[in-house]
C-alpha positions, -999 to +999 in steps of 0.1 A: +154-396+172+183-374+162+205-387+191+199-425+176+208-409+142+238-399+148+254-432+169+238-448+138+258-432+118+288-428+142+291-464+140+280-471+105+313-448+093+332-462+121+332-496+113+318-500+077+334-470+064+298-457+047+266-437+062+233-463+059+212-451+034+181-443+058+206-422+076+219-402+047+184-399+032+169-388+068+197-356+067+188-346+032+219-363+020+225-374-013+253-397-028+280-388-045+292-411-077+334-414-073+345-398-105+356-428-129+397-425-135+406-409-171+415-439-192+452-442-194+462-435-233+467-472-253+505-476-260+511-471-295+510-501-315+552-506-326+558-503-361+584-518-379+611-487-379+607-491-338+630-518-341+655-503-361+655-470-342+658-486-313+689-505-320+701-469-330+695-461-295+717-488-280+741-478-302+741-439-291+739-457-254+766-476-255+791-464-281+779-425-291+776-438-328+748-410-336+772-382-323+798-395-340+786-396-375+766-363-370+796-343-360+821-327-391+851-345-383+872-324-413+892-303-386+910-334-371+937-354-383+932-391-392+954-400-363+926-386-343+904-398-362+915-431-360+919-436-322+879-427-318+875-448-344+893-478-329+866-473-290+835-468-311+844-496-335+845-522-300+815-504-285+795-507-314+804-541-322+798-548-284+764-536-286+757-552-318+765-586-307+747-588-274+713-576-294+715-588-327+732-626-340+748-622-369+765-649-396+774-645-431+755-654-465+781-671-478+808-687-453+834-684-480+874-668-485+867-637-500+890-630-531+883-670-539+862-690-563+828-699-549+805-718-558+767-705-558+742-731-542+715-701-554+713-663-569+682-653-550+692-615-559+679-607-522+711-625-506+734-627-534+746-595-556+766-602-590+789-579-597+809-574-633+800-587-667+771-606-655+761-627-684+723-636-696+724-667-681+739-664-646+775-686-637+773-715-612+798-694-596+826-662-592+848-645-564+832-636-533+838-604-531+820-598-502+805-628-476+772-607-470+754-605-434+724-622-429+705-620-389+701-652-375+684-637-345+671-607-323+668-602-288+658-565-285+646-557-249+607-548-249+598-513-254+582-493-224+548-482-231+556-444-223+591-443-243+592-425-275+613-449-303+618-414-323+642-401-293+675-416-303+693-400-271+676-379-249+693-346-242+715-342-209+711-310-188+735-312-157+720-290-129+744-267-110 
């Protein structure tokens, strides 16, 4: 009996991968349950600010923006100032413009008359003596931006938005 046990079960694990279950229960055997795999955690749903501190991030990444305006830039001249200045201003503006479409509120001269089609205080900001009864118009001082679109890449589920930049260690 034994000897037709075992080419029973021989085979049975050869060829199916599993002990029968008159095999297993004939040796005193009992089955194991696989453990279940640990849920992986649910992504974070994104919240607004992941947008904005993301496009933060692709300014560190392509221009250093972040460790520009954090460092005190007192000690150097304005001549050195002004030639950092000049790279960051194209990287940023790079960067900008391959993530984010801008156009102005008002495509106007600024420093001319302009005439003001609506004073939604959310696009348009009067500036002076503003009298009780808003103008039709005044001098654009100042076009305004307004985004006309946003192609952000998609967030990977494991990447914190709060890390701006992660830090650089260089291993010797």
């Amino acid at each position: 009996m034994r000897l037709i046990l075992a080419f029973r079960s021989f085979f049975a694990i050869l060829f199916k991968g599993a002990l029968p279950e008159d095999a297993a229960a004939a040796l005193g055997l009992t089955r194991r349950t696989a453990p279940k795999p640990a849920p992986s955690p649910a992504a974070a749903p994104a919240t607004p600010s992941d947008g904005a501190l993301q496009i933060l991030s692709i300014l560190q990444r392509d221009s250093r923006l972040v460790d520009f305006l954090m460092e005190d830039i007192s000690a150097y001249s304005d001549d050195q100032v002004g030639a950092a200045v000049r790279t960051l201003h194209d990287q940023s503006r790079d960067a900008l413009n391959r993530y984010i479409q801008l156009a102005p509120v008002i495509d106007g001269v600024e420093g001319t008359f302009t005439r003001l089609a609506s004073i939604d205080p959310s696009s348009v900001k009067l500036l002076g003596n503003v009298p009780p009864q808003p103008p039709s118009g005044g001098v654009l001082r100042h076009k305004g931006w307004r985004c006309v679109k946003v192609d952000l890449p998609a967030l990977q589920g494991k990447q914190d938005a709060k890390i701006i930049a992660p830090a650089e260690v260089e291993i010797e």
